[in-house]
KEKE-3310 file (N, C-alpha, C; in steps of 0.2 Angstrom, whole numbers, plus 5000, padded with zeros to 4 digits):
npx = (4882:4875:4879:4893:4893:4883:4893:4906:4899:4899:4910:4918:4907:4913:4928:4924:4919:4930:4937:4932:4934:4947:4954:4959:4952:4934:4934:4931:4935:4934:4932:4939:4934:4945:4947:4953:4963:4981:4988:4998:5004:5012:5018:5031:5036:5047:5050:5062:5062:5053:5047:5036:5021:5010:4996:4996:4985:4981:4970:4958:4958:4972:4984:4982:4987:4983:4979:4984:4975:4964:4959:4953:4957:4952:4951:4946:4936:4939:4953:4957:4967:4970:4985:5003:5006:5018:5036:5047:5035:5027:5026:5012:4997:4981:4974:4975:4972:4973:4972:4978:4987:4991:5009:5010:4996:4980:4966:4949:4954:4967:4982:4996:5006:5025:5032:5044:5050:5048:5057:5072:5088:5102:5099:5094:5102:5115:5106:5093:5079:5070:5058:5048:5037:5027:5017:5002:4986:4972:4961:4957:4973:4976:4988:5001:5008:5021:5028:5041:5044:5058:5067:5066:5055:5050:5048:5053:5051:5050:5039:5032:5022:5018:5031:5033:5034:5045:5048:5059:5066:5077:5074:5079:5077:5071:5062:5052:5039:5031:5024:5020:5005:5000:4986:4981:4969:4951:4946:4945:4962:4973:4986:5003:5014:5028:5040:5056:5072:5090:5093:5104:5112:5113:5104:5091:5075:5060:5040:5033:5023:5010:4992:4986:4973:4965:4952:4949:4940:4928)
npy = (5029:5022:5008:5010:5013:5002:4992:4997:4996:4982:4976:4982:4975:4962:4963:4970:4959:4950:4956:4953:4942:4940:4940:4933:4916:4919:4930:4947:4962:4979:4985:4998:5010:5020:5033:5046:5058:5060:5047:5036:5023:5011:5010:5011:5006:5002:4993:4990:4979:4973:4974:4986:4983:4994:5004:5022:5034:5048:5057:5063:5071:5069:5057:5039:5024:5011:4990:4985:4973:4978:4988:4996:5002:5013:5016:5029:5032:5042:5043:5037:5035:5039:5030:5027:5012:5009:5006:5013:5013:5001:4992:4999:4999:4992:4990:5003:5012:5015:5016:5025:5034:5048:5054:5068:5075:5075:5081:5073:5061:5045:5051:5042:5036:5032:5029:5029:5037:5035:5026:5024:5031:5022:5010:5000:4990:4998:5009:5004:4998:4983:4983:4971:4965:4953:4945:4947:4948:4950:4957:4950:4952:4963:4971:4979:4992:5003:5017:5031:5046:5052:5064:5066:5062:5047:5033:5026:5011:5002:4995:4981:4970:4964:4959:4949:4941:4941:4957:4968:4983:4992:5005:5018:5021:5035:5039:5048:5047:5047:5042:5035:5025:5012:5003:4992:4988:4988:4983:4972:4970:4961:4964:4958:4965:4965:4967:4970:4969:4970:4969:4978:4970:4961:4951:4947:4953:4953:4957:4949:4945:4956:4957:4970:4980:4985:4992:4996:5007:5006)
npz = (4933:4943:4940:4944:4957:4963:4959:4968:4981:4981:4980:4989:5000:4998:5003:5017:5022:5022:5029:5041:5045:5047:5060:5074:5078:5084:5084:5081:5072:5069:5053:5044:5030:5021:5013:5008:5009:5021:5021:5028:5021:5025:5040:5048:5065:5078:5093:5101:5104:5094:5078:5070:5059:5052:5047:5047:5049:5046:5047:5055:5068:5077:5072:5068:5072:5063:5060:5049:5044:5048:5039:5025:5008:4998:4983:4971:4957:4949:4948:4937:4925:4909:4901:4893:4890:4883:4879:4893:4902:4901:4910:4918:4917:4908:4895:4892:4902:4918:4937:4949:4963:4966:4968:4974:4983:4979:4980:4986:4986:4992:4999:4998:5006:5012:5029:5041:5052:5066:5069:5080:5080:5075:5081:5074:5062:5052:5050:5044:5036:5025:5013:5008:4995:4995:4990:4979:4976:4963:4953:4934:4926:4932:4937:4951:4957:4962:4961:4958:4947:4936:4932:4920:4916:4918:4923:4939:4944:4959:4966:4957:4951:4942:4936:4944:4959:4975:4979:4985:4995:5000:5011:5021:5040:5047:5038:5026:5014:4997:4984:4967:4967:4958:4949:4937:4934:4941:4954:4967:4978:4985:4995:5000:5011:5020:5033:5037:5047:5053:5069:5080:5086:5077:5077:5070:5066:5061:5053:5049:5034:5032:5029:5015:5010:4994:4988:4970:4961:4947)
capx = (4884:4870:4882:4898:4892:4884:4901:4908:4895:4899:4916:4917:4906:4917:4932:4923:4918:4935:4941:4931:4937:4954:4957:4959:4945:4929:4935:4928:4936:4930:4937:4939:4936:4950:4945:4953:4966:4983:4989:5007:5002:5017:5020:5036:5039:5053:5050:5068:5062:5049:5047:5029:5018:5003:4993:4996:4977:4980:4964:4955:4960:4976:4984:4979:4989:4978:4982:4982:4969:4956:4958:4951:4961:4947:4955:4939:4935:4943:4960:4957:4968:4976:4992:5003:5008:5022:5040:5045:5027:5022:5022:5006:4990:4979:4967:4976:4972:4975:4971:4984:4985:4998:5014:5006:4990:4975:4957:4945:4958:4972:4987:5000:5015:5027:5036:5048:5053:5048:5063:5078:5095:5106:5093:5094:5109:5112:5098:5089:5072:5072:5050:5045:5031:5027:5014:4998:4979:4967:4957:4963:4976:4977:4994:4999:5013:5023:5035:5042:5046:5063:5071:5067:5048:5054:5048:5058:5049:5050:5040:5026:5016:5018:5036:5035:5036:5044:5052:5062:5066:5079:5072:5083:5077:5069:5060:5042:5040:5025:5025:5014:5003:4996:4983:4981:4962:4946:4943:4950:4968:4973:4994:5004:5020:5033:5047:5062:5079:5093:5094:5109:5116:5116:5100:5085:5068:5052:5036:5028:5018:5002:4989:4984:4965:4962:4948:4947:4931:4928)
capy = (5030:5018:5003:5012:5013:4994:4990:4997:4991:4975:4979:4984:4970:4957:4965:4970:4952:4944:4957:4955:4935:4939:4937:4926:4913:4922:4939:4952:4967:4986:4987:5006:5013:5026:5037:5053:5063:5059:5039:5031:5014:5006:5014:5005:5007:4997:4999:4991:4971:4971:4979:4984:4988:4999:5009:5029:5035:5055:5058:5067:5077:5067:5052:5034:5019:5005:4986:4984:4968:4982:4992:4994:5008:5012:5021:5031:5031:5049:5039:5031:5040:5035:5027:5024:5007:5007:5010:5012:5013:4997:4990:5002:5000:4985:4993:5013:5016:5014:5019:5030:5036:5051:5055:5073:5078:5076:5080:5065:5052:5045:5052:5037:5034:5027:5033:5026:5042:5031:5019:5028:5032:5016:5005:4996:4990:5000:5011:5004:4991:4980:4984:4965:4965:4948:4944:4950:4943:4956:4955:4945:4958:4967:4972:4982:4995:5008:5021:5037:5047:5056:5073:5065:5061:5041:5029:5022:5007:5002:4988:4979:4962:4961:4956:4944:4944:4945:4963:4971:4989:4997:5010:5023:5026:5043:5040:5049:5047:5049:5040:5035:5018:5010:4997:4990:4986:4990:4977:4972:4970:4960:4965:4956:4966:4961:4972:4966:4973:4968:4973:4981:4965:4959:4948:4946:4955:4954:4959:4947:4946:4959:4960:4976:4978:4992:4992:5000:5008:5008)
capz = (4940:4948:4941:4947:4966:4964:4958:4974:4987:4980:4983:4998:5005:4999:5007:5022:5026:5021:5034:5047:5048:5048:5065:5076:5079:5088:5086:5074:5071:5065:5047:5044:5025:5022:5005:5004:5015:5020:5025:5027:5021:5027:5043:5050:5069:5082:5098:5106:5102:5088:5072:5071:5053:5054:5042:5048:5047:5047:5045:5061:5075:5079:5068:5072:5068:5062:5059:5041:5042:5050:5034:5017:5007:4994:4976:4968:4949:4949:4950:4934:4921:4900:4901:4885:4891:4881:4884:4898:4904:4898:4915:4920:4914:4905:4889:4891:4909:4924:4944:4951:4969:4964:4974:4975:4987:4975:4980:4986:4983:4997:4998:5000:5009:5020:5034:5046:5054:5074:5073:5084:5077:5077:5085:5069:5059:5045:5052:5040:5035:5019:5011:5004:4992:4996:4983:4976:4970:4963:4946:4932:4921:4936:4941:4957:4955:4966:4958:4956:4940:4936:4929:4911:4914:4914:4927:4943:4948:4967:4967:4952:4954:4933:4933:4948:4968:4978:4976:4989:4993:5006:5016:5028:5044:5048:5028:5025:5005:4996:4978:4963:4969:4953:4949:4931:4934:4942:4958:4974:4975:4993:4994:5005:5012:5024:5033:5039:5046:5059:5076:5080:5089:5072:5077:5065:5066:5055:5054:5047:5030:5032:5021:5015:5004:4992:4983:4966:4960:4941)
cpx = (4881:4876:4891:4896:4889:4889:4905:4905:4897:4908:4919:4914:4911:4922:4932:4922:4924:4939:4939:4933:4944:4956:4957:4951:4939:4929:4935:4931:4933:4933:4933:4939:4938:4949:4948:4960:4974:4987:4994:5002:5006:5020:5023:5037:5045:5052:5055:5068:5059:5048:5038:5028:5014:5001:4991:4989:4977:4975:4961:4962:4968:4979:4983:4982:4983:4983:4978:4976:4964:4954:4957:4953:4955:4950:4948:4942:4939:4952:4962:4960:4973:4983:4996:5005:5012:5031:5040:5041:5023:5022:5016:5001:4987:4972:4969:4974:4973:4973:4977:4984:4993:5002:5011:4999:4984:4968:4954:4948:4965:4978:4993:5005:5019:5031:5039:5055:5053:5053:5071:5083:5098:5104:5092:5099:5108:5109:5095:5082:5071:5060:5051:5038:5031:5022:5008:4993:4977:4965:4962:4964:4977:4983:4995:5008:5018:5029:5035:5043:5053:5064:5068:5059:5048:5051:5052:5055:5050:5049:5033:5027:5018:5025:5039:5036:5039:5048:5052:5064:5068:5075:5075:5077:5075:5065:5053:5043:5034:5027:5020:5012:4997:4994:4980:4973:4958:4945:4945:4954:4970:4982:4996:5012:5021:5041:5051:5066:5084:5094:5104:5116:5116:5109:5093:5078:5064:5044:5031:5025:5012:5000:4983:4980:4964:4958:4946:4942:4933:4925)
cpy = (5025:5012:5004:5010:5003:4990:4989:4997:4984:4973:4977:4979:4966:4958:4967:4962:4948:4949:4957:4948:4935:4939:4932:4922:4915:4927:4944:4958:4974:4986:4996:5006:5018:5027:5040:5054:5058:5053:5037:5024:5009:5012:5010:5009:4999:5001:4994:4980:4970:4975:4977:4988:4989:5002:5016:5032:5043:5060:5065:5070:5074:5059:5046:5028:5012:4998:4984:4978:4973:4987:4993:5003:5006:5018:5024:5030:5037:5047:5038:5037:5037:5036:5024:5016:5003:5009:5006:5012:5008:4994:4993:5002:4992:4992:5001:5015:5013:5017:5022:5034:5040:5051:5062:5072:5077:5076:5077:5059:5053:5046:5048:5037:5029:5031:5029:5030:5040:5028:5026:5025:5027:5012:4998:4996:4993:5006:5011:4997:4991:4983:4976:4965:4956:4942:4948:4946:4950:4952:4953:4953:4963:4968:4976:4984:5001:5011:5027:5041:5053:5061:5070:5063:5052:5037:5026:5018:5004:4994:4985:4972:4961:4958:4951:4946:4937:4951:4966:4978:4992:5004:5012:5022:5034:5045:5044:5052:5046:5046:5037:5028:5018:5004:4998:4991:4987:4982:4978:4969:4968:4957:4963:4960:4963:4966:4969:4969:4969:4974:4976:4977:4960:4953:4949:4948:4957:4957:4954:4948:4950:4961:4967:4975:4984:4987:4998:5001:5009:5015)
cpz = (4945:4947:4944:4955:4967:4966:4966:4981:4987:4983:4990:5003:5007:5002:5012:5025:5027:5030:5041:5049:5047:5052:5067:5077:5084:5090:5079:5076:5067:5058:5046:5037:5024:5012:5005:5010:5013:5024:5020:5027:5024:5033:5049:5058:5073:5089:5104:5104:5095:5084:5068:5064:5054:5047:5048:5047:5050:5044:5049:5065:5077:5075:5073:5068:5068:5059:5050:5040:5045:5044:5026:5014:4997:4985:4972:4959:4946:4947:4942:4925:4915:4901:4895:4887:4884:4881:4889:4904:4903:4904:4917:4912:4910:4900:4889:4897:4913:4930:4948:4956:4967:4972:4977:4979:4982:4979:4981:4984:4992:4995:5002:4999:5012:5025:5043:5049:5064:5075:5074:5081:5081:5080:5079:5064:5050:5044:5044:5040:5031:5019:5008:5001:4992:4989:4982:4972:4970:4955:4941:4927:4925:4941:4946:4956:4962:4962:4957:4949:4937:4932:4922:4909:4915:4922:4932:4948:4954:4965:4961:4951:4945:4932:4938:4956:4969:4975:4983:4989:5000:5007:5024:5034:5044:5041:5030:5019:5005:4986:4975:4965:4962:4954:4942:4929:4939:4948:4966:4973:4983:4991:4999:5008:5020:5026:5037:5040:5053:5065:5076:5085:5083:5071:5070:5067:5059:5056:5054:5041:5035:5028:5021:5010:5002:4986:4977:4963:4952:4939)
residu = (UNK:UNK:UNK:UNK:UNK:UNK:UNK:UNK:UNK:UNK:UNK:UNK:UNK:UNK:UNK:UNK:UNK:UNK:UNK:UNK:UNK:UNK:UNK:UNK:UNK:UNK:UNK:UNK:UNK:UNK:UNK:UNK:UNK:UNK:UNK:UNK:UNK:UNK:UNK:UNK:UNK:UNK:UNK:UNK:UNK:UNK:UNK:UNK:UNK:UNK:UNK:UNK:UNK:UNK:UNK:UNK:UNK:UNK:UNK:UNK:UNK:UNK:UNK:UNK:UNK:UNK:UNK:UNK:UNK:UNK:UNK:UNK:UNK:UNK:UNK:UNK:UNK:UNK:UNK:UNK:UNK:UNK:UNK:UNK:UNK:UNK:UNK:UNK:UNK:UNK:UNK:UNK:UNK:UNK:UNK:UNK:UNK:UNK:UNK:UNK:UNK:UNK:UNK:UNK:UNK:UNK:UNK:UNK:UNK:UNK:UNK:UNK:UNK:UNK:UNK:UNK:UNK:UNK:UNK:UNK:UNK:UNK:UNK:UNK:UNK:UNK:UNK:UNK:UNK:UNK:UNK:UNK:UNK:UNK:UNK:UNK:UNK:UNK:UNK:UNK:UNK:UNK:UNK:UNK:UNK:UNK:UNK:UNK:UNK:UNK:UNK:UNK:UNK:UNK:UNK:UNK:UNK:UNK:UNK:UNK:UNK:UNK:UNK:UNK:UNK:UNK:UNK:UNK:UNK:UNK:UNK:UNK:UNK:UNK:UNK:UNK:UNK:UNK:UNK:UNK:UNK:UNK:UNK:UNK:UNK:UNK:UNK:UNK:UNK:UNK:UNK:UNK:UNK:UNK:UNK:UNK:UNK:UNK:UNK:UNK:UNK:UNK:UNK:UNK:UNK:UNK:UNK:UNK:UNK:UNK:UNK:UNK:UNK:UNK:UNK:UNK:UNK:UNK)
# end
């Protein structure tokens, strides 16, 4: 226990430090660690010009969008559960496990989504916005997953760092999903997404790469 919590001091620091110099030059921000409860990680709003990404932080008395650099999205050791990593499972996992932020509500762990139920009907062509996993660093062997699982038990990958970035992923308008976020290995994992979709004059709006830090606890 004493080297798990070490683990994740050490963790933590290093994560808090890279995020406190993320901004601009002479300006420090509060980095917020989000453990438990439920958080859109990918919380897409448009508000008539620009296509805004946030971290959903439904936590307290009222939700609170946060800028993904002010945020460390932390996976406990609880997460950490045998994967056949074989099949169609052999994407997930490195040595038989893996860290698993389920689709489902779990106890002391984040309940991860997205949700782009802010953008108004026909205000975007399509009414939709393209997800771009733009890349991904984390420990070495350590891949970085997102997926659901269907009627047969069977995996439906979205988006995973083990077979190449980037990785795209239409998304409706009006969406609030909730799906299985895996990480192969025990560390910190700095995910870079990217949202994109056309205005309705056919024009081109982006968000921008932001990078989003979960640190995974052994």
């Amino acid at each position: 226990m004493q080297l798990r919590r070490r683990a994740l001091q050490t963790a933590l620091a290093a994560a808090l430090a890279t995020g406190l110099l993320a901004g601009t030059a002479g300006t420090a921000h509060a980095v917020v660690t989000l453990t438990t409860g439920h958080v859109d990680v990918l919380d897409v709003d448009y508000d008539g010009t620009n296509l805004i990404l946030s971290v959903l932080d439904d936590n307290g008395g009222s939700p609170v969008e946060r800028a993904p650099s002010d945020v460390i999205i932390e996976v406990p050791a609880s997460a950490k559960v045998p994967v056949s990593g074989s099949g169609p499972w052999a994407f997930l996992g490195n040595g038989g496990y893996a860290w698993i932020l389920d689709q489902s509500p779990i106890g002391g762990q984040i309940w991860a989504g997205w949700n782009t139920t802010e953008i108004a009907n026909n205000a975007l062509k399509n009414n939709k916005v393209t997800f771009k996993l733009a890349s991904v660093t984390g420990p070495a062997g350590g891949g970085f997953s997102v997926y659901g699982v269907d009627s047969f038990g069977d995996p439906i990958k979205l988006f995973d760092s083990g077979d190449g970035t980037p990785d795209y992923l239409d998304v409706p308008r009006n969406t609030h999903a909730h799906y299985n976020w895996g990480f192969d290995k025990a560390g910190t994992y700095t995910v870079k997404f990217e949202v994109t979709a056309k205005r309705a004059d056919n024009t081109n709006v982006t968000t921008g790469e932001k990078t989003f830090t979960f640190v995974v606890v052994p």
